[in-house]
N, C-alpha and C positions, 0 to 999 in steps of 0.2 A: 861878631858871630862866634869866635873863637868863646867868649864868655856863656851865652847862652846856650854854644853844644857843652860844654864840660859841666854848667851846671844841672842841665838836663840828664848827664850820665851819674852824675854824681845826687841829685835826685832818687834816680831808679836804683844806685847802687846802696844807698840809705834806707829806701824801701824792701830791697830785698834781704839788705842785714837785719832788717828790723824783723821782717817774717822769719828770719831762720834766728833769732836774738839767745837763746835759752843755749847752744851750740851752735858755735862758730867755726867750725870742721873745715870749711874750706876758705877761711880766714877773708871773708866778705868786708868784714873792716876795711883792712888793710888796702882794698880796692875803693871803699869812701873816703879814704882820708886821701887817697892821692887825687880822687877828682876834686873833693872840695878844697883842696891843697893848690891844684890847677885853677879851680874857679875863683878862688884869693888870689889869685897872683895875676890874672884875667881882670878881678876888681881892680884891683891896684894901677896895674896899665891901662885900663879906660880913667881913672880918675888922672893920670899924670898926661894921657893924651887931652884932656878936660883942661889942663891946667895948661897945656901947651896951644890953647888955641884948636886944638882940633875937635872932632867926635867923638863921644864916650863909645858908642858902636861901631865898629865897620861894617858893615853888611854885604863887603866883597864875596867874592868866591874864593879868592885866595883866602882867604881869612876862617871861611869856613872850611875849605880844605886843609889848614892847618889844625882846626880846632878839631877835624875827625881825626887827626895824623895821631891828635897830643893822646884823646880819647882809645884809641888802639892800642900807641903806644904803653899807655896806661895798663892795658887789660891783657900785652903781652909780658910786661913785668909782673902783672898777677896772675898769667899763668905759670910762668917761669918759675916764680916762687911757690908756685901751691906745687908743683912737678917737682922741686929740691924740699920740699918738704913730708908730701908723701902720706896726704892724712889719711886715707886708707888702708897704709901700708900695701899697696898692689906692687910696687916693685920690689921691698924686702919681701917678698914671699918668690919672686921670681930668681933673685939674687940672695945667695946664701953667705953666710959669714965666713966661709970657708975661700970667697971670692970665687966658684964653682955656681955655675949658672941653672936655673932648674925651667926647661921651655916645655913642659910638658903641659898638655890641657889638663883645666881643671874643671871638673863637672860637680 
């Protein structure tokens, strides 16, 4: 299960790089290559379970609970990184160089 949620996310997250493809602003890559990066390592471990006698699927709950954990986990290092990088620049604009804060609304 673990394999068919990550490749599902990694799926959508291919489709949506693909629509935003010309600019990459909020670096949608970098979020396909960790799922399809997860769904290879998913492939991998169903063929060695294959090889061990067991099933290329589990179709447990646990397995799918895991497979949503990896999927999150995934999309919380992709936001982490797009918030340290700042392609908007909305926090240099609130944080001046001076290390002097600027909270005022902006209209």
């Amino acid at each position: 299960m673990c394999l068919l949620i990550t490749l599902a996310a990694a799926v959508v997250s291919t489709v949506v790089w693909y629509a935003m493809a010309p600019k990459d602003l909020y670096k949608v890559s970098i979020l396909c290559l960790m799922y399809w990066g997860a769904s290879l390592m998913w492939l991998v471990d169903g063929f060695y379970s294959v090889a061990a006698g067991g099933p290329f699927l589990d179709l447990s709950a646990n397995d799918a609970l895991l497979g949503f954990t990896v999927v999150l986990c995934g999309l919380a290092a992709w936001v982490l990184l797009l918030l340290c990088r700042d392609p908007k620049k909305v926090f240099r604009s609130v944080f001046r160089s001076d290390g002097s804060a600027d909270f005022r609304r902006r209209s």
